[in-house]
Residue frames relative to the residue before (quaternion, step in Angstrom):
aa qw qx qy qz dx dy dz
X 1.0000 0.0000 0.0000 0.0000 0.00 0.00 0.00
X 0.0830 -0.9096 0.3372 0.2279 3.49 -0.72 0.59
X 0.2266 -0.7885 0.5563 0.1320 3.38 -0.42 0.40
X 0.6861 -0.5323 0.4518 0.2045 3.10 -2.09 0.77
X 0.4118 -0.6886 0.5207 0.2917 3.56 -1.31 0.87
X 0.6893 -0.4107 0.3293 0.4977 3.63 -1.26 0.45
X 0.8421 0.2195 -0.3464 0.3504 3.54 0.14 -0.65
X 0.4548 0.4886 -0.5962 0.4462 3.41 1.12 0.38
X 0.5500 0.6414 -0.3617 0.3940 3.57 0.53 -0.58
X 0.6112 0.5462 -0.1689 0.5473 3.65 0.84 -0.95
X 0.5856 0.4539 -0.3170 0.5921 3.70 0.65 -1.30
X 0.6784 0.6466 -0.3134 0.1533 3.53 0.11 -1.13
X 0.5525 0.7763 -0.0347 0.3014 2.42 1.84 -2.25
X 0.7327 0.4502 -0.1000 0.5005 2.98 0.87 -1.73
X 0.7638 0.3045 -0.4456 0.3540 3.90 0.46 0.23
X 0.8196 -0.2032 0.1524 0.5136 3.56 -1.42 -0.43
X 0.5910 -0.5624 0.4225 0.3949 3.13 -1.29 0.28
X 0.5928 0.5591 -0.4037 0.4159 3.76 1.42 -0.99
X 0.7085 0.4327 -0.4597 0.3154 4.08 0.55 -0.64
X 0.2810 0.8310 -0.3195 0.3583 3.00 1.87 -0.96
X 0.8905 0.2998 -0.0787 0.3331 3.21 0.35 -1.84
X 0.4891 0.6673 -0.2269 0.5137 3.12 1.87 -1.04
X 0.7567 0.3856 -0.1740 0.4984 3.80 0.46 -1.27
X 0.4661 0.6492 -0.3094 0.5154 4.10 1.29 -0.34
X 0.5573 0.3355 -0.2752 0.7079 3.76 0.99 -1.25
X 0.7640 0.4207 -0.4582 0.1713 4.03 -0.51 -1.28
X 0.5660 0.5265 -0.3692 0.5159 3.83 1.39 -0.96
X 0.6079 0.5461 -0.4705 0.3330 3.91 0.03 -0.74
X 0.8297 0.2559 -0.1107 0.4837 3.85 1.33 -0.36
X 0.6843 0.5084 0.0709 0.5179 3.14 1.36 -1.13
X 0.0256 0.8261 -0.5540 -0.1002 3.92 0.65 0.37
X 0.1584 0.6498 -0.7236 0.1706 3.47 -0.63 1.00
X 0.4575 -0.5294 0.6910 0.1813 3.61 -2.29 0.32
X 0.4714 -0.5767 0.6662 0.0367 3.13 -1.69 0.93
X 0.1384 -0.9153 0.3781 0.0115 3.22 0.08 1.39
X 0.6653 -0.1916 0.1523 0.7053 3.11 1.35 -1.27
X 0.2469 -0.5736 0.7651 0.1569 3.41 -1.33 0.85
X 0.8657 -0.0822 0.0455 0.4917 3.54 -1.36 -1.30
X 0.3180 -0.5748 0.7259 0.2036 3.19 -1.76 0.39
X 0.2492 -0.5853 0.7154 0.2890 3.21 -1.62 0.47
X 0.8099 -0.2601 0.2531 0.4609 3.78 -1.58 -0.30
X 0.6023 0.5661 -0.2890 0.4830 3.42 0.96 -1.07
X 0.8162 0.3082 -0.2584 0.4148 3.01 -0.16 -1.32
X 0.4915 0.6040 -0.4319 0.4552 4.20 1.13 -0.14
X 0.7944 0.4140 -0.2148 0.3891 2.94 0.41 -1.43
X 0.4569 0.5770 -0.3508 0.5791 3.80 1.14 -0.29
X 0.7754 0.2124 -0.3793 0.4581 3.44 0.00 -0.94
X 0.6034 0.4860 -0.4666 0.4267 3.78 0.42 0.12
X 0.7291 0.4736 -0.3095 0.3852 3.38 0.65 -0.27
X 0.5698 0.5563 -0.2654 0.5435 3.21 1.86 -0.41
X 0.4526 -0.6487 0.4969 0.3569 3.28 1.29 -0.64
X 0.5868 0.6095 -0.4089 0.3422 3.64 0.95 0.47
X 0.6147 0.2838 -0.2384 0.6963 3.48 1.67 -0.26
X 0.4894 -0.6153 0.5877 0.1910 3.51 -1.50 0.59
X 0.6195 0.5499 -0.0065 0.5601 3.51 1.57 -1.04
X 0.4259 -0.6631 0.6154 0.0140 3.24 -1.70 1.12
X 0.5725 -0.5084 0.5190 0.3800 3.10 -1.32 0.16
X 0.6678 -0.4096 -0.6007 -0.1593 1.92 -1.56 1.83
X 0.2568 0.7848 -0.5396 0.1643 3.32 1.14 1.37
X 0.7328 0.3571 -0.5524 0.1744 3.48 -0.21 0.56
X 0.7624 -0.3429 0.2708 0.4774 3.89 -1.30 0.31
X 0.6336 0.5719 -0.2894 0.4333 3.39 0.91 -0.92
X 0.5427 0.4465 -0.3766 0.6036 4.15 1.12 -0.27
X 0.5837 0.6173 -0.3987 0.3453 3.63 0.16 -0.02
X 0.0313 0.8442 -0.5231 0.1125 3.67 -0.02 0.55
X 0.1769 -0.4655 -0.7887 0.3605 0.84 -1.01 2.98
X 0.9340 -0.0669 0.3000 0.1819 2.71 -2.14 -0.42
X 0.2790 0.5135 -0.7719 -0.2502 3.56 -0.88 -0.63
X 0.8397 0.2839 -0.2563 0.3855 4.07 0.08 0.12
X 0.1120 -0.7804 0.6123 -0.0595 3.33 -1.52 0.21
X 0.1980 -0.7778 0.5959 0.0279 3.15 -0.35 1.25
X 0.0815 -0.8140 0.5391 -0.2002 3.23 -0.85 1.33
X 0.1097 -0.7995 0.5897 -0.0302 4.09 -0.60 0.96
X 0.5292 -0.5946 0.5478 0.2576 3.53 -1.08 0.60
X 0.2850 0.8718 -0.3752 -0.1339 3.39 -0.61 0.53
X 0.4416 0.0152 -0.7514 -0.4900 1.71 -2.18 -0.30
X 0.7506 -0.5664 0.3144 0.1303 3.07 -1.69 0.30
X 0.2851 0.8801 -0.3566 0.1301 3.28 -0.12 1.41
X 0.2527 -0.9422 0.1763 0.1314 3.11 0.18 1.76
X 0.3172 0.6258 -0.5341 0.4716 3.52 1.46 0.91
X 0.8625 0.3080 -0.2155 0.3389 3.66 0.44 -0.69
X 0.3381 -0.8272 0.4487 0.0017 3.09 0.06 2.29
X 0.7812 0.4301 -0.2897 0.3477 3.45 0.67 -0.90
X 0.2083 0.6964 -0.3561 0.5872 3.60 2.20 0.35
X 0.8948 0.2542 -0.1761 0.3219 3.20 0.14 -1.00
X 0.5068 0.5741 -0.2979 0.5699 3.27 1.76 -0.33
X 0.6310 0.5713 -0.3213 0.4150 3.48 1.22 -0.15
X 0.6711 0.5685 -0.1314 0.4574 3.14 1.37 -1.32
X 0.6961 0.4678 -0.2465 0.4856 3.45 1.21 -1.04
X 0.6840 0.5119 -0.3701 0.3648 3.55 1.52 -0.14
X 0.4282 0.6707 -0.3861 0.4666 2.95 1.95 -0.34
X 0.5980 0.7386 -0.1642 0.2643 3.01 0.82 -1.34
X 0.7320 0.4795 -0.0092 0.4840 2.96 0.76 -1.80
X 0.6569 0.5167 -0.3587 0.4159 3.52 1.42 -1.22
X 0.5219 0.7572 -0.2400 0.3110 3.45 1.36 -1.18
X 0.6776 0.4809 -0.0759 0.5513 3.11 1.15 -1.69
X 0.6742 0.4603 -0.3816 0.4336 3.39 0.64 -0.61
X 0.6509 0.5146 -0.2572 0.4952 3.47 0.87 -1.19
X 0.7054 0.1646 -0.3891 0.5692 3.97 0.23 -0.48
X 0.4639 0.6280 -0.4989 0.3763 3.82 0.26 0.71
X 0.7063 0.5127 -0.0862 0.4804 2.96 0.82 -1.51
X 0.5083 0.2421 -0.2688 0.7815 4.08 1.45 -0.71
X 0.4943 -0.5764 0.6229 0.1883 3.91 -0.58 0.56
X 0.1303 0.5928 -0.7128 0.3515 4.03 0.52 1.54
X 0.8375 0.0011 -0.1191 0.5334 3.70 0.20 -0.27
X 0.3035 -0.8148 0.4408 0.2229 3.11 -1.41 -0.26
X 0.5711 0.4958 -0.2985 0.5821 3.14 1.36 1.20
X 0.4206 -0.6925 0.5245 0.2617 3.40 -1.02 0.95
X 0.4261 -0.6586 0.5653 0.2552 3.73 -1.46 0.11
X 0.2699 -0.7198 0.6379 0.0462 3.57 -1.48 0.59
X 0.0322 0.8613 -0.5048 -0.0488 3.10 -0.41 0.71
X 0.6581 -0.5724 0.3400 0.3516 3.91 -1.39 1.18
X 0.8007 0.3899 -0.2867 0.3530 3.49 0.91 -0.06
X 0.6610 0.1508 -0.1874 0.7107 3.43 1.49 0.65
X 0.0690 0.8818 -0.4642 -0.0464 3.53 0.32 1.26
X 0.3356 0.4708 -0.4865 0.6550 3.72 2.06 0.69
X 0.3193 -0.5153 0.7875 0.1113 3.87 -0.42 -0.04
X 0.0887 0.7090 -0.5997 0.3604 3.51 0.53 1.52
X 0.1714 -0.5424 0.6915 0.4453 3.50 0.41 -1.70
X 0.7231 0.3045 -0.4773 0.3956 4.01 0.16 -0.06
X 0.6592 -0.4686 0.5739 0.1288 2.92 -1.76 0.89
X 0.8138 0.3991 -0.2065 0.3686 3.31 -0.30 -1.85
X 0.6046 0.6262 -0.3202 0.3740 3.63 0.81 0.19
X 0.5925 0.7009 -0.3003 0.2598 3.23 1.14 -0.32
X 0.0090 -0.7995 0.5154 0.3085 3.63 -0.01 -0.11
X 0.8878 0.1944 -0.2046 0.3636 3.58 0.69 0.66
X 0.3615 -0.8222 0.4395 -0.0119 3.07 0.75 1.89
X 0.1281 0.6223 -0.7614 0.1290 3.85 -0.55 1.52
X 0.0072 0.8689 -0.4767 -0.1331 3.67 -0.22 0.85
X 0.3993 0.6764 -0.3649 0.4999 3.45 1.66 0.49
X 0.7003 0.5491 -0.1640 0.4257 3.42 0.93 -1.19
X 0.0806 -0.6571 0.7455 -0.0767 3.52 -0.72 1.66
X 0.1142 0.7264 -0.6770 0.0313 4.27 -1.54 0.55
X 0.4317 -0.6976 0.5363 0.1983 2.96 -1.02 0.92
X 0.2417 -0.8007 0.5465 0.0424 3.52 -1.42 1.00
């Protein structure tokens, strides 16, 4: 069974209680890393400047404390293999839907690779496939 290292564990800490709960069910099957829970200003503004956030400080879910987001990878972690990650985020997504659906949380998920919640893909114009937020 796999479970989460301490500092994924820590990353974790720092968001809502609903991903909390949502990402708790996804590790019990599904080994993936906690990448990033909150950002402070620094770390926001960096990922905009890197081109990993679209957003400033303090517009993105991530500036919120907890969390409303959490950027999260299957692992281990390998960022050539996109369709991995399109795999994971449906796990993901199924997870969230299901403790939605029995009220375990009370918020739906978004995910970086369909930020209409279309089901298509090829529409995006800005592909964060790590990036789960609550709506």
């Amino acid at each position: 069974m796999p479970s989460y290292s301490q500092q994924s564990r820590n990353n974790l800490e720092t968001c809502h209680e609903d991903l909390q709960i949502i990402f708790n069910h996804v590790i019990a099957n599904f080994d993936n890393s906690i990448i990033c829970g909150h950002r402070d200003e620094q770390d926001q503004n960096e990922a905009y400047l890197t081109g990993a956030s679209t957003v400033t400080w303090p517009n993105s879910n991530h500036n919120a404390l907890p969390s409303k987001a959490v950027d999260s990878a299957p692992w281990p972690i390998d960022w050539e293999d996109l369709p991995r990650f399109r795999y994971y985020a449906g796990y993901v997504m199924g997870i969230a839907r299901m403790l939605y659906d029995r009220c375990e949380i009370d918020h739906q998920l978004r995910w970086g690779g369909d930020w209409d919640r279309d089901t298509l893909t090829h529409d995006n114009t800005f592909n964060d496939l790590v990036h789960f937020e609550l709506i």
